[in-house]
C-alpha positions in Angstrom: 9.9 -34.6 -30.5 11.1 -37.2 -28.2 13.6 -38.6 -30.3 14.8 -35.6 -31.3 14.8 -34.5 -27.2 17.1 -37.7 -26.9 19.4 -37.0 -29.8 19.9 -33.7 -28.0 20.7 -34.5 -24.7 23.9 -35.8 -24.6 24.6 -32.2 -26.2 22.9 -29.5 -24.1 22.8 -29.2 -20.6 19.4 -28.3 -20.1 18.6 -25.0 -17.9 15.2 -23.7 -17.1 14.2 -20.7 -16.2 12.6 -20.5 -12.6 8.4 -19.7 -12.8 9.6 -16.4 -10.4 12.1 -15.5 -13.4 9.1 -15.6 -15.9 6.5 -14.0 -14.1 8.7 -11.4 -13.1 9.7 -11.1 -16.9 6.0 -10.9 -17.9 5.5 -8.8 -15.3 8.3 -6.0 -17.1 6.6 -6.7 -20.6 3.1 -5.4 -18.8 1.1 -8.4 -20.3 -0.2 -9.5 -16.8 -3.9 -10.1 -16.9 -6.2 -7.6 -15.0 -7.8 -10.1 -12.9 -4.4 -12.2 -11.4 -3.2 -8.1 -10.5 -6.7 -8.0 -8.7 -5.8 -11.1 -7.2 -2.4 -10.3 -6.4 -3.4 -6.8 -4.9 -6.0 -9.2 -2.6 -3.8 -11.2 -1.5 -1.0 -8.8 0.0 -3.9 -7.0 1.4 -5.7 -10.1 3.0 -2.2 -11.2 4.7 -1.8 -7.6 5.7 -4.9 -6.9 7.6 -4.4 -10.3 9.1 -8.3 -11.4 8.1 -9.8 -14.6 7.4 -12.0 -15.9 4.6 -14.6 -15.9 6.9 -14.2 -12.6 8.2 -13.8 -11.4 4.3 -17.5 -12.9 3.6 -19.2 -11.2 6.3 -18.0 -8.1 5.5 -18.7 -8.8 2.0 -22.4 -9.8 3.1 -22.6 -6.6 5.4 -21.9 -4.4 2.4 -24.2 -6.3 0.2 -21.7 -6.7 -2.3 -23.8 -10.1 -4.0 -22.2 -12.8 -5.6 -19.9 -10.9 -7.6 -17.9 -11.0 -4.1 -18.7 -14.6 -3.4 -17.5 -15.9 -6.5 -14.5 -13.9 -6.2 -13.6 -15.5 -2.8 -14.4 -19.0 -4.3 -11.8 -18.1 -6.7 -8.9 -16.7 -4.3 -9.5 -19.5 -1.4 -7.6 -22.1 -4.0 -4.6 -19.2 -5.2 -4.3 -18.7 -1.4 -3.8 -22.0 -0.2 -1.6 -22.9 -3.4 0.2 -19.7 -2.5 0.8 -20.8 1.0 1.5 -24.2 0.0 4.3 -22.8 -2.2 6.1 -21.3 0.8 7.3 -24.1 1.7 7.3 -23.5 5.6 9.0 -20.0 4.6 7.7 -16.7 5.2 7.1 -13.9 3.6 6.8 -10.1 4.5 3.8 -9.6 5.8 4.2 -13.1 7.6 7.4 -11.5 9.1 5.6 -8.3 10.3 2.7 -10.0 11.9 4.7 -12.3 13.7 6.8 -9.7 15.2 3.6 -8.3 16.4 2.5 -11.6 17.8 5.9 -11.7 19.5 5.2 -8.0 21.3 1.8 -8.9 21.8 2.3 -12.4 23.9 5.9 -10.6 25.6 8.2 -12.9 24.0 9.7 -9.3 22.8 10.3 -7.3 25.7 10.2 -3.0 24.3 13.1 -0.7 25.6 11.5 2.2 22.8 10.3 5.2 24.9 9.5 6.9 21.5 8.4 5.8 18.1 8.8 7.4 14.7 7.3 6.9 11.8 7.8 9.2 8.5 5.3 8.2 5.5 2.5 7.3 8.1 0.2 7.6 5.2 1.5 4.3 3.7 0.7 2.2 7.1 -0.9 -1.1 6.9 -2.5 -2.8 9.4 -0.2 -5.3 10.1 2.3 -2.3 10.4 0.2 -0.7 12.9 -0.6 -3.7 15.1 2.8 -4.0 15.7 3.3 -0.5 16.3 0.2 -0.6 18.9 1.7 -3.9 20.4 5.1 -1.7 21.4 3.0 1.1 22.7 1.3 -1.3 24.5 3.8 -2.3 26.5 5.3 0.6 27.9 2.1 3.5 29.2 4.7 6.3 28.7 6.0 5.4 25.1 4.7 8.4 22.7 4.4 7.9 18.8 5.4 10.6 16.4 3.8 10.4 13.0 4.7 12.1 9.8 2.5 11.5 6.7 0.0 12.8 3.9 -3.3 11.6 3.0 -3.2 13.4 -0.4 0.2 11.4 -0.9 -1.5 8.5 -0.1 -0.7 6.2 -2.7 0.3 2.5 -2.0 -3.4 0.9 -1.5 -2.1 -1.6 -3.6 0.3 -2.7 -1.2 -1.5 -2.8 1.6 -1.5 0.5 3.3 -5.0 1.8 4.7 -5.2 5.2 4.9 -8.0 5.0 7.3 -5.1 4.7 10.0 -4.1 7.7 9.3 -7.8 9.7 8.9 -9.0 8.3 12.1 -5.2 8.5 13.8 -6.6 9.3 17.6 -8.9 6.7 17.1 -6.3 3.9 16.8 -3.2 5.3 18.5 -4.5 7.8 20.6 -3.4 8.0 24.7 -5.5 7.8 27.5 -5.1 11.0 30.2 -7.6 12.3 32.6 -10.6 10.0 31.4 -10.7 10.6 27.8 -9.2 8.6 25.5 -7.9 8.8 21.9 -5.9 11.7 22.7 -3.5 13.3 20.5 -2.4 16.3 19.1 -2.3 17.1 15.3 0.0 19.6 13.3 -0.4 20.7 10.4 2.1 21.2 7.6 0.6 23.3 5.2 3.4 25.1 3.2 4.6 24.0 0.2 8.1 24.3 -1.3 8.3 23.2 -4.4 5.0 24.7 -6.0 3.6 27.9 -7.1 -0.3 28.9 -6.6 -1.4 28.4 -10.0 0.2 24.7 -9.2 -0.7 24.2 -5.4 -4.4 25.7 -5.8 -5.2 23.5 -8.8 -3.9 20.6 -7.3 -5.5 21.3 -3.5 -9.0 21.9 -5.7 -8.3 18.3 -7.7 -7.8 16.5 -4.5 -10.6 17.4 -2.4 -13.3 16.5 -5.5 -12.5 12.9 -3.3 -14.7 13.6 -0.5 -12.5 11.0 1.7 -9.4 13.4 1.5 -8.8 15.5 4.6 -9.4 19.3 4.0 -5.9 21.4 4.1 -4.8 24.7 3.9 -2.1 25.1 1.2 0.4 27.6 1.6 2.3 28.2 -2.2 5.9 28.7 -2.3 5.0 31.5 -4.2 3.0 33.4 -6.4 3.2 33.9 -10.4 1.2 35.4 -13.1 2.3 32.8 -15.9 0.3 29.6 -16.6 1.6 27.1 -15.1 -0.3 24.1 -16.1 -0.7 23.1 -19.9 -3.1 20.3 -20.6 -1.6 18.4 -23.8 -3.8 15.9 -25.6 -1.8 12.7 -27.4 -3.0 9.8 -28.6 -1.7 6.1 -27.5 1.0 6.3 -30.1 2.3 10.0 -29.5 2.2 10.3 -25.7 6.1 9.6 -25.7 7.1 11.7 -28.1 5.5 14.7 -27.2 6.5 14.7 -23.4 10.1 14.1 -24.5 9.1 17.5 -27.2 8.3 19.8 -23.9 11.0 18.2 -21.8 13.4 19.5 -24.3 11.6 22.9 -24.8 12.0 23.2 -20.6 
């Protein structure tokens, strides 16, 4: 192989593919392993919440989670330090956010916001929300306006924590007349884009999660048609037969 390597050489200019490219090509093919996505997932939420390995232990001991959970933090302290180590002095995002929260936290940035607004509130993480506490922080009179769903709440994966949002007076509540936490919730509970026999169904699917909040669910209108059809398929049919109904529609 080396000889014919040499032969070559004078020949080809050589280009390899970058380990990003590749994974990132695997990654489109879906043939990542379960456990490196668990991995992944940990570590964008470990940077996120800002926590240590330390910190991860004790709450892993507090929940009685076993070994299962000390093993697996054996196992990420080397891909964290290796990922680290591949940064080479750079940062990444959730380096970027929780520096700028270090920089409003110590004063290096100086707030001129008198309001904050935030749409998708439901996908905060808490590196996100430190920062956004940091620029309340600084001014008593700033007031935050949040927009978000818990039912929508979909990102876990990349770090949000809905929690933020459940327990929203809580974390970014005001202080007036001795009580603190205080804030003011509206609700949106009308729907435009769904019909009862959709927005009920739905509303009843939801809250079989006992962590979702409770909501009233105003349709956009009312109709006497099905309007949910349960289709069965198989692994090898699943394609075709939504592309079948598409086409009926």
């Amino acid at each position: 192989m080396d000889a014919l390597a040499e032969k070559v050489a004078p020949h080809v200019t050589l280009n390899p593919r970058p380990p990003e490219a590749l994974f990132d090509r695997v990654m489109e093919m879906n043939d990542i392993d379960g456990f490196v996505q668990l991995l992944a997932n940990f570590l964008r939420n470990y940077k996120s919440g800002g926590y240590t390995l330390e910190h991860c232990a004790q709450k892993a001991d507090t929940a009685k989670l076993g070994k299962r959970a000390q093993l697996f933090l054996t196992i990420f302290r080397p891909v964290f330090e290796a990922y680290e180590e591949s940064l080479k002095g750079r940062i990444d995002f959730e380096d970027m956010v929780l520096r700028a929260a270090q920089h409003v936290e110590s004063g290096r940035y100086k707030s001129p916001f008198g309001h904050i607004l935030i749409d998708e509130f439901q996908d905060i993480s808490r590196s996100r929300a430190r920062l956004v506490k940091a620029l309340l922080g600084q001014k008593h009179d700033t007031r935050l306006f949040a927009v978000g769903d818990d039912w929508q709440s979909i990102y876990r994966f990349a770090g949000s924590d809905i929690h933020l949002m459940r327990n929203f007076g809580a974390e970014f509540g005001g202080n007036f007349d001795g009580q603190s936490g205080v804030h003011r919730t509206v609700d949106l509970g009308r729907t435009f884009r769904s019909v009862d026999k959709i927005a009920f169904a739905a509303r009843k699917f939801i809250l079989k999660n006992p962590t979702q909040l409770t909501k009233t669910v105003i349709p956009a209108g009312t109709t006497n048609a099905p309007a949910i059809k349960v289709i069965p398929t198989f692994k090898h049919d699943g394609d075709m037969k939504l592309e079948n109904k598409l086409s009926a529609l």
